[in-house]
N, C-alpha and C positions, 0 to 999 in steps of 0.2 A: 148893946143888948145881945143874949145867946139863948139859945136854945140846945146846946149840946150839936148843932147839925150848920147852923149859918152865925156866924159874926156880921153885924152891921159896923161901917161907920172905922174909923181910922186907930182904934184903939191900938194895936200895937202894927208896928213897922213893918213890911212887907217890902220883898224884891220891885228892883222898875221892874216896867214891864220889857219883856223879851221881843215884843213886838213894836213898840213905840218908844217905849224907851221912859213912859210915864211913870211917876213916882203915887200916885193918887190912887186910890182901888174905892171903885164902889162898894162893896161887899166882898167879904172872906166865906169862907165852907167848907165844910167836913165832909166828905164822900167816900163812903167804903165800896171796897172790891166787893161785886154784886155777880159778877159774872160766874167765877168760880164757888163762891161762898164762901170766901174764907172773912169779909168782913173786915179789912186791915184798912185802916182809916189814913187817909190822905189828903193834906190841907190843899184848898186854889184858891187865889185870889181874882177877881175881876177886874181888870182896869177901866177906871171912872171916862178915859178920855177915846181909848179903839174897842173898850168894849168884850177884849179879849177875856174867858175865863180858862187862867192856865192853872198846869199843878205849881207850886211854891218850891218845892225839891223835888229834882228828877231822881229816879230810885237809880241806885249806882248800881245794881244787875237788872233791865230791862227782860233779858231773855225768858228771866225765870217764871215772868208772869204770860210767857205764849208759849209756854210747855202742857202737855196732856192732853195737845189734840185740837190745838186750835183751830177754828174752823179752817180759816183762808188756807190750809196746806193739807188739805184733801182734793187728791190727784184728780183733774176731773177725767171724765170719760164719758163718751159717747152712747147714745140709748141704743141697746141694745134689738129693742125693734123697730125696723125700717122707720115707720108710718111714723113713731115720737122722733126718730130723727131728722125726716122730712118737717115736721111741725115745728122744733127746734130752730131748723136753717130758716124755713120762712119767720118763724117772730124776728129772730134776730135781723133778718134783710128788712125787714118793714122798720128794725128800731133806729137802723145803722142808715138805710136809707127812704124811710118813707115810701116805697115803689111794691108793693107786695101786699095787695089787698087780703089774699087770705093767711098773711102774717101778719096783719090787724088783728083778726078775730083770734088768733093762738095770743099777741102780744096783750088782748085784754082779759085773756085765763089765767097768764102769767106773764107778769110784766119783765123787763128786760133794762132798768134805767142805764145801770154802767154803758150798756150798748148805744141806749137814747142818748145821753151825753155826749156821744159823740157823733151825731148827725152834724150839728152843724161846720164840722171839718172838713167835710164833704172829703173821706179819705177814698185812696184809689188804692189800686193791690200794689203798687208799687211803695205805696207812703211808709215813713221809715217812723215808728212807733213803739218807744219807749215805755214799758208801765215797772213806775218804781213801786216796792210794796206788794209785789203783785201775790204772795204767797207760794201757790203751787204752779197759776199760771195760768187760771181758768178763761181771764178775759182772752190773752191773746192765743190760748188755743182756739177759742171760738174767732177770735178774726182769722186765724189759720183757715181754721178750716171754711171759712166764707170765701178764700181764698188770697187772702193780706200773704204779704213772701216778704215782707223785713219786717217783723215782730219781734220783740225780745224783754224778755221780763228780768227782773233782778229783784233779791229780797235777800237783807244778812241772816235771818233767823232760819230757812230751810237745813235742811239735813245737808243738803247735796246739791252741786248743780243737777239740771234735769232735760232732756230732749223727748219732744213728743213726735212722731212719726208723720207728721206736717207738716214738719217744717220749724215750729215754736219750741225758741229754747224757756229757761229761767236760771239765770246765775248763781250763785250765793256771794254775795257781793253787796257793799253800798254804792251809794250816788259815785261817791269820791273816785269810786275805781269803773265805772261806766264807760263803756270802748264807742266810739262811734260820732258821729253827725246825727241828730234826728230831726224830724218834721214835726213831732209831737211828741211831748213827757207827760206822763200822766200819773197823777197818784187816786188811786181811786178805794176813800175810806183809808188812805198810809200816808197824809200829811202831816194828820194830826196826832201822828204817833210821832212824829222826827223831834228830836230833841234840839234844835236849830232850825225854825222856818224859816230865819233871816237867809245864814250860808247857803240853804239848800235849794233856794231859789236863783239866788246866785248861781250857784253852780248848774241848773236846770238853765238859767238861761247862757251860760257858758257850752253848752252842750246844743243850743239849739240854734239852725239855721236859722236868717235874715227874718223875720215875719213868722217864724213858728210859735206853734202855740202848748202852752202848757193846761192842762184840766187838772181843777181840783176838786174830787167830790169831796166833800166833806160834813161831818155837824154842825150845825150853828146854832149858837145861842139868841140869834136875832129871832125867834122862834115863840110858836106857841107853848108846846110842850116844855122849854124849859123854863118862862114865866111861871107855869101850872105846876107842872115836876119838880120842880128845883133838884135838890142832891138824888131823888129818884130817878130822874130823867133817865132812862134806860141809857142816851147813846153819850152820856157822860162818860162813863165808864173807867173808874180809875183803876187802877193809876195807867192804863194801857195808854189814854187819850191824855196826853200831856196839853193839850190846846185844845179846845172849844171856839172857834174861831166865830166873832159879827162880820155881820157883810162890811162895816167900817173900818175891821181890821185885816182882811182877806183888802181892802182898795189900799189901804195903808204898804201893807207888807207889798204888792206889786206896785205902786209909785215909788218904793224904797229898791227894787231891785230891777228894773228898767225892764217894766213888763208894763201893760195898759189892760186894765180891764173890760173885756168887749164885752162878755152874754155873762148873766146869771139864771139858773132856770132849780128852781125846787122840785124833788124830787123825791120825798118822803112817803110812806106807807104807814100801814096800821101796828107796825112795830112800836111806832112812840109811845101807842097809847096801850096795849098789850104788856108789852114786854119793862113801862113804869108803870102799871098797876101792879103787878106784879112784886115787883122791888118795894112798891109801897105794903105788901103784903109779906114782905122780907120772904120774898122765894126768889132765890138767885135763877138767874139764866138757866144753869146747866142743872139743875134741881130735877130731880125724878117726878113732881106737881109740874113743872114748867110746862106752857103752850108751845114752846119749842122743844122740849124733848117728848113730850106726850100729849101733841094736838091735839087726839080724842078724849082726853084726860075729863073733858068738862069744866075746868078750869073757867072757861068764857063760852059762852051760849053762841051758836051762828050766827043771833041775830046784833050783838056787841062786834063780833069780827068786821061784819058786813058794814055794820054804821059807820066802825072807826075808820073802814077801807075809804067808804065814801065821805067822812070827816078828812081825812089826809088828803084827798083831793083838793077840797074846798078850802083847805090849808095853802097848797100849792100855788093853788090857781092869787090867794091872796099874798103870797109872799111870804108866809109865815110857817113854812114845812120846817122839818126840823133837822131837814140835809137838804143840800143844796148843791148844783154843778155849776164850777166860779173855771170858766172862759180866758184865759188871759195868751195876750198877744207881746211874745218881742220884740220889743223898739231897738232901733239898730244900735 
């Protein structure tokens, strides 16, 4: 049966899967480009056995859909006035380490997860911290400046490499050409762009000391939102999200590349439910209507923001957010 948007059921032939290597798909789908608005339709199939929803064909020029300003490669920089920069350093120290009561109260005006995900590393200024993906560089200038000293970030699609005045560099570079030993590889929201999660693991754990660890935040379809959403799902996002990873398939891919899976912790906000009403409303992301380009737009009342904030909590807390931080440890 079809709808123009979802294919049920085995009717015609689809790729194994890239993750498991299964030939069965639970369901097929049509997903347009939402973010820019151009609307260019891209088939994914689901696999019936890890769960995985990936695209069917990877577009042979990736680049051209992270041109015009994409978010992740806006240089970050430092506020300006003292007091928000003081407020800044304490959320971050309360996300990173838990020890900073009054960076509680800033990290619940605005949260901090990329930073939360990695408490449980317990990193020290010395720890050697790899973020693949990283864009501009934002996360590890911020461990920079908390005072981290082996940071380094790598991304192919920047302009340029780039050096921040702390210390944090950013490559322009992939995995394959990555210099170094590290304690920790992270891709945070850039796994499920890699067009190989098999290699890339591999080679993330080729790169990492005896017992390091790799983080992967990423979306999951293991999820409320994308039962509900289906091809609206805001953090589908084709074709940029090559993979939609289940928690099934995130245990699979590291049983297959000699990693173990230690913590999962969801991590989701009011984005899922915003930013796919929206697309259900056919107003792309970067739309002149959008809540993200024009939060006082009226678009969505305070009291919908608020709900959904405290909706994605209660999501979390049940396991059913619609990103998740996936913990994995290398076995020697």
């Amino acid at each position: 049966m079809t709808d123009g948007r979802v294919r049920v059921g085995p009717a015609a032939a689809a790729p194994p899967c890239r993750i498991c290597g299964s030939m069965q798909v639970a369901a097929r789908h049509t997903a347009l480009e939402m973010m820019n608005g151009t609307r260019e339709a891209h088939a994914y199939a689901q696999c019936a056995a890890c769960g995985c929803l990936q695209i069917e064909r990877i577009p042979d020029d990736l680049s051209r859909h992270y041109a015009g300003g994409y978010y992740s490669y806006t240089a970050p920089q430092r506020p300006a006035n003292p007091l928000r920069r003081w407020a800044a350093h304490a959320r971050h120290r309360w996300a990173l380490h838990g020890r900073d009561p009054l960076g509680w109260l800033m990290y619940r005006r605005a949260a901090a997860p990329a930073m939360r995900a990695l408490r449980p590393l317990r990193l020290r200024p010395g720890s050697r911290v790899l973020d693949v993906g990283c864009g501009a560089g934002l996360l590890i200038f911020e461990l920079a400046e908390l005072g981290a000293r082996a940071v380094l970030g790598i991304d192919p699609y920047i302009e340029a490499d780039r050096a921040y005045d702390n210390g944090a560099r950013v490559l322009k570079r992939d995995l394959d050409a990555a210099p170094g030993r590290w304690d920790v590889v992270m891709f945070h929201h850039a796994f499920e762009h890699v067009p190989d999660p098999v290699a890339t693991l591999r080679r993330t754990h080729a790169l990492l000391d005896a017992g390091g660890h790799c983080l992967l935040r990423v979306p999951t379809v293991s999820s409320w939102a994308w039962r509900h959403y289906g091809v609206d799902w805001v953090q589908l996002d084709a074709p940029r999200h090559l993979y939609l990873f289940a928690r099934e398939s995130i245990t699979h891919l590291a049983a297959a590349t000699g990693f173990e899976l230690v913590d999962v912790r969801d991590d989701s906000d009011a984005f899922q439910f915003w930013g796919s009403e929206q697309y259900r409303r056919g107003i792309p992301l970067r739309d002149a209507r959008s809540h993200a380009v024009n939060p006082a737009g009226g678009l969505f009342s305070r009291r919908e923001l608020a709900d959904w904030s405290r909706r994605a909590d209660e999501l979390n807390r049940q396991g059913q957010g619609d990103q998740a931080a996936f913990l994995l440890r290398r076995r020697p």
